[in-house]
C-alpha positions as CSV (number, residue, x, y, z in Angstrom):
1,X,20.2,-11.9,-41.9
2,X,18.7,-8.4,-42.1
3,X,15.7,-8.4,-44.2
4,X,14.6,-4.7,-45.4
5,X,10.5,-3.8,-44.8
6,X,8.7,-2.0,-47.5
7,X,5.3,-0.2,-46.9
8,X,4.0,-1.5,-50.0
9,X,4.5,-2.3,-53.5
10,X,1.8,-1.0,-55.9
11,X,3.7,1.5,-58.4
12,X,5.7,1.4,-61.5
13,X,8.7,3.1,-59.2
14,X,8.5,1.3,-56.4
15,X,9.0,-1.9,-58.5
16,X,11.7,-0.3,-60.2
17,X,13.4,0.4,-56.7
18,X,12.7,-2.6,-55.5
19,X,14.6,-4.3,-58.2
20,X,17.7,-2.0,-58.2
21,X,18.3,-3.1,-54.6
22,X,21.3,-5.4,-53.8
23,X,19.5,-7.9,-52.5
24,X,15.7,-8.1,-54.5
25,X,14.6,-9.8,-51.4
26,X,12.2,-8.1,-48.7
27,X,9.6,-8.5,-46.6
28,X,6.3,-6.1,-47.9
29,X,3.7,-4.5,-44.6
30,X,0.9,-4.4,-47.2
31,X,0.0,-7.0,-48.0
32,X,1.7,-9.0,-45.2
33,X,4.0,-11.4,-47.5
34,X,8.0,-11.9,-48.1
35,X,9.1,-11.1,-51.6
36,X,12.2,-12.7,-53.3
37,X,13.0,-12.0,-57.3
38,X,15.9,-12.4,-57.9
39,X,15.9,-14.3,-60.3
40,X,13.3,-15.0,-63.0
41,X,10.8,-16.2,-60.9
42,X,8.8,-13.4,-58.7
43,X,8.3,-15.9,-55.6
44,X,5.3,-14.6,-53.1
45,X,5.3,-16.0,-49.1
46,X,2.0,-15.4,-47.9
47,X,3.0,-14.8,-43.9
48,X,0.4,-16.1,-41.3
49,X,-0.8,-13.8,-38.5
50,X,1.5,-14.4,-35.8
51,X,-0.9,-16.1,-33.1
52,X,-1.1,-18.9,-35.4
53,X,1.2,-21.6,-35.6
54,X,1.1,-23.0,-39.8
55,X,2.8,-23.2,-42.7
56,X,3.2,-20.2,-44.9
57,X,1.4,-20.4,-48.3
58,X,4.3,-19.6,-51.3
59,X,4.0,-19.0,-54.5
60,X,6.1,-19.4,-57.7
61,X,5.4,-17.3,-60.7
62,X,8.1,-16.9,-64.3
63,X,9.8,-18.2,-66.8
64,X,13.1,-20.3,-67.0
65,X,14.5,-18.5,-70.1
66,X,13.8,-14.9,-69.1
67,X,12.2,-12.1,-66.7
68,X,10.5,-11.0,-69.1
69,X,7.4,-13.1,-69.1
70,X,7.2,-12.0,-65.1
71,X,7.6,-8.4,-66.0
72,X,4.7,-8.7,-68.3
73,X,2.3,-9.9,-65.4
74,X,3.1,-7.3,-63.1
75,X,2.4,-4.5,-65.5
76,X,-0.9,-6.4,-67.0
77,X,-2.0,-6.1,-62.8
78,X,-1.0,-2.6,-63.2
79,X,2.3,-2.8,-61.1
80,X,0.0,-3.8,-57.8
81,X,1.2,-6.5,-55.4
82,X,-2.4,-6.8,-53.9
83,X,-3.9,-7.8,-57.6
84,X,-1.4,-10.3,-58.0
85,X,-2.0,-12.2,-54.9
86,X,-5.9,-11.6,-55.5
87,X,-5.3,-13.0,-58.6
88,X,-2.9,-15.9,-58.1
89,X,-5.5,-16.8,-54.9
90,X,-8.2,-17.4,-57.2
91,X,-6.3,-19.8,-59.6
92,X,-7.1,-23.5,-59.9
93,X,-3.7,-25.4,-58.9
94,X,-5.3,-29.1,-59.5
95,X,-5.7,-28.1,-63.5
96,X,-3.1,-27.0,-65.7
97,X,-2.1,-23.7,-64.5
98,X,-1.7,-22.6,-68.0
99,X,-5.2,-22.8,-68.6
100,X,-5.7,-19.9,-65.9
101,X,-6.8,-16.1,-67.1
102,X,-3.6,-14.8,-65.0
103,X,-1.4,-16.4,-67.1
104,X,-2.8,-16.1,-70.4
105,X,-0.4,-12.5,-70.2
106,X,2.5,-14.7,-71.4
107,X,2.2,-18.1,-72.7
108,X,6.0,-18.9,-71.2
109,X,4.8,-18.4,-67.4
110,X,4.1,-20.6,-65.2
111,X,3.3,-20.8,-61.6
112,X,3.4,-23.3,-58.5
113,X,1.7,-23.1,-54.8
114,X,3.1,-24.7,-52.0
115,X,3.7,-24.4,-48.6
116,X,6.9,-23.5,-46.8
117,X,8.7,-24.9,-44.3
118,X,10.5,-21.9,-43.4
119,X,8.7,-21.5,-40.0
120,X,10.8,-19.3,-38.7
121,X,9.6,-16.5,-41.0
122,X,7.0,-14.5,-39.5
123,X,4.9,-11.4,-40.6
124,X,6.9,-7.6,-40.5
125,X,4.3,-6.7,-37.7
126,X,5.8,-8.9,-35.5
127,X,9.5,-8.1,-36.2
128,X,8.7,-4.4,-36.5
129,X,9.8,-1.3,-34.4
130,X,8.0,-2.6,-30.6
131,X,7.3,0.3,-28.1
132,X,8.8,0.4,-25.1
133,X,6.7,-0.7,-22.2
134,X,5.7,1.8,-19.8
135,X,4.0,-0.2,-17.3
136,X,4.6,-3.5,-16.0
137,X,1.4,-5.8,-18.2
138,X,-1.6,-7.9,-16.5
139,X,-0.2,-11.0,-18.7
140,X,3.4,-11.9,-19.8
141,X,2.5,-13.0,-23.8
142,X,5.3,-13.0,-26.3
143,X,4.3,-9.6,-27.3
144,X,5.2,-7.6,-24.3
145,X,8.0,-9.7,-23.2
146,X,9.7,-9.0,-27.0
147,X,9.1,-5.3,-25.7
148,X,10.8,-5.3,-22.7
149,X,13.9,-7.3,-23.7
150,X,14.4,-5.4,-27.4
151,X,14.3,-2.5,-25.0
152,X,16.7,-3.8,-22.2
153,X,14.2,-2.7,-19.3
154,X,15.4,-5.8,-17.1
155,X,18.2,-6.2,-14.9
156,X,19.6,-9.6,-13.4
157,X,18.9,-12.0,-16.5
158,X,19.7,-15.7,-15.9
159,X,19.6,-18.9,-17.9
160,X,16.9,-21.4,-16.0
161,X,17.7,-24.4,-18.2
162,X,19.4,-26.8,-16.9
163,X,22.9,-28.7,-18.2
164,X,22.0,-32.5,-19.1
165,X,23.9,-35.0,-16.6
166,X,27.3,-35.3,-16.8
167,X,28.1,-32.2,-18.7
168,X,30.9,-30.2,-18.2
169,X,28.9,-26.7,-17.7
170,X,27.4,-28.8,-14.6
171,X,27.9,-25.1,-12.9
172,X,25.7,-23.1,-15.1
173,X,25.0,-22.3,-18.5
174,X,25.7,-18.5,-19.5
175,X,22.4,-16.2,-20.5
176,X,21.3,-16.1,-24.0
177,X,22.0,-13.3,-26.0
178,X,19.3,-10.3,-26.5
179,X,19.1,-10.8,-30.0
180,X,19.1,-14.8,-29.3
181,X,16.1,-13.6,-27.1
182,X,14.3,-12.1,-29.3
183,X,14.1,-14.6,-32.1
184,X,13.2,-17.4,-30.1
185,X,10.1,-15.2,-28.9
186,X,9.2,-14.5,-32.2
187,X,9.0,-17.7,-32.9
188,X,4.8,-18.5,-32.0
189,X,6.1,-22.6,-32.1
190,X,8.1,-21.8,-29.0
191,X,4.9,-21.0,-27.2
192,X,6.9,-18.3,-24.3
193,X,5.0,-16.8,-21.3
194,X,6.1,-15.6,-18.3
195,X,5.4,-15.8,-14.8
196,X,6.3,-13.4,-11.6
197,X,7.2,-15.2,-8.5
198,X,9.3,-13.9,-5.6
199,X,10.0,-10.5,-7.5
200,X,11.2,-12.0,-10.9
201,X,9.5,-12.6,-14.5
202,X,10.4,-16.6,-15.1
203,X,10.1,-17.2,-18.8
204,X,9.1,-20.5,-20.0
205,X,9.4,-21.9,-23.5
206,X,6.5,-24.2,-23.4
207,X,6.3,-26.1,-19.8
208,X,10.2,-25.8,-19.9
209,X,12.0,-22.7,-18.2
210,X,13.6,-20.8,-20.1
211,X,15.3,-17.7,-18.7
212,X,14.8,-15.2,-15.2
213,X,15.2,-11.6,-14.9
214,X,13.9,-8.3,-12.9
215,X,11.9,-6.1,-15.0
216,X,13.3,-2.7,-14.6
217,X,10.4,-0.7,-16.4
218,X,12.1,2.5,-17.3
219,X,11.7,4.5,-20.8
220,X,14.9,4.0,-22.5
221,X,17.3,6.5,-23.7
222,X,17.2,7.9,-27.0
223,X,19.7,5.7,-29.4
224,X,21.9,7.6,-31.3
225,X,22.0,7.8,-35.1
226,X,25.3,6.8,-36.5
């Protein structure tokens, strides 16, 4: 799934756009959270910085009878995404929520915090446009291998892992995918690195190897616009 990145979200018409959309469902740069209202509940994912591996933090805020009592929070905060998060941040979750001054905007709104187990979701900074690499890196983090293979500056990629005993593919199982790639280095729970030896970058997912290739560090060509 494709999920759109907005810049921000602290205007009366950038709300409004946001809500005409197909899909009311978006990651937002500033703050660093995923948005989804597509319903009558606005629901908030606080995203962690991606060098640590935890739970996001979600929130829960609206009515089960209408958007309106949603609506009415967002325009008491004066249609800014940053005073609703410093606002819901500062509410007391072990007392009745009601009782909070956030909600006293509607008497039909209610909130809930929890935490996600959608670790897969990480913050837009990590999933965002990645420069090419111009030179070949002192260390192999996540980071710079994500630029190099969203960029396809390798050559002779291989899949290290090896077929359990007794399988079929006993001969060798095909290369990942780039995209496939790319997720799985996203992901800070796989832990990758990577390691030269003999002329090729080994990446490992963990202690376990994962795939080989050459880096072939050489700006790429300009993609065409369709």
């Amino acid at each position: 799934m494709i999920i759109p990145v907005l810049t921000s979200l602290n205007t009366r018409e950038q709300w409004m756009a946001f809500c005409r959309r197909e899909t009311a469902y978006c990651f937002i740069e500033s703050p660093e959270c995923l948005l989804d209202f597509q319903s009558t509940f606005l629901k908030i994912t606080l995203l962690p910085k991606d060098t640590i591996v935890q739970d996001s933090i979600k929130y829960s805020l609206g009515s089960r009878s209408s958007m309106e009592p949603v609506w009415r929070l967002i325009k008491a905060c004066n249609w800014d995404l940053q005073a609703i998060i410093a606002g819901i941040e500062k509410m007391d979750f072990s007392s009745n929520v009601r009782d909070n001054s956030l909600l006293k905007v509607h008497t039909d709104l209610s909130a809930r915090k929890f935490f996600s187990r959608e670790r897969c979701v990480v913050a837009p900074q990590s999933i965002g446009l990645l420069e090419p690499l111009s030179a070949l890196p002192e260390i192999w983090d996540r980071h710079t291998l994500n630029r190099m293979i969203s960029h396809g500056q390798y050559t002779s990629l291989q899949n290290e892992m090896k077929a359990l005993p007794g399988s079929k593919r006993a001969g060798g199982i095909p290369a990942p995918g780039q995209d496939e790639i790319c997720m799985i280095l996203l992901d800070p729970i796989e832990q990758c690195i990577g390691q030269m030896h003999k002329g090729r970058l080994h990446v490992f997912r963990g202690k376990q190897p994962f795939i080989s290739l050459i880096p072939d560090i050489q700006w790429p060509k300009p993609r065409l616009k369709k």
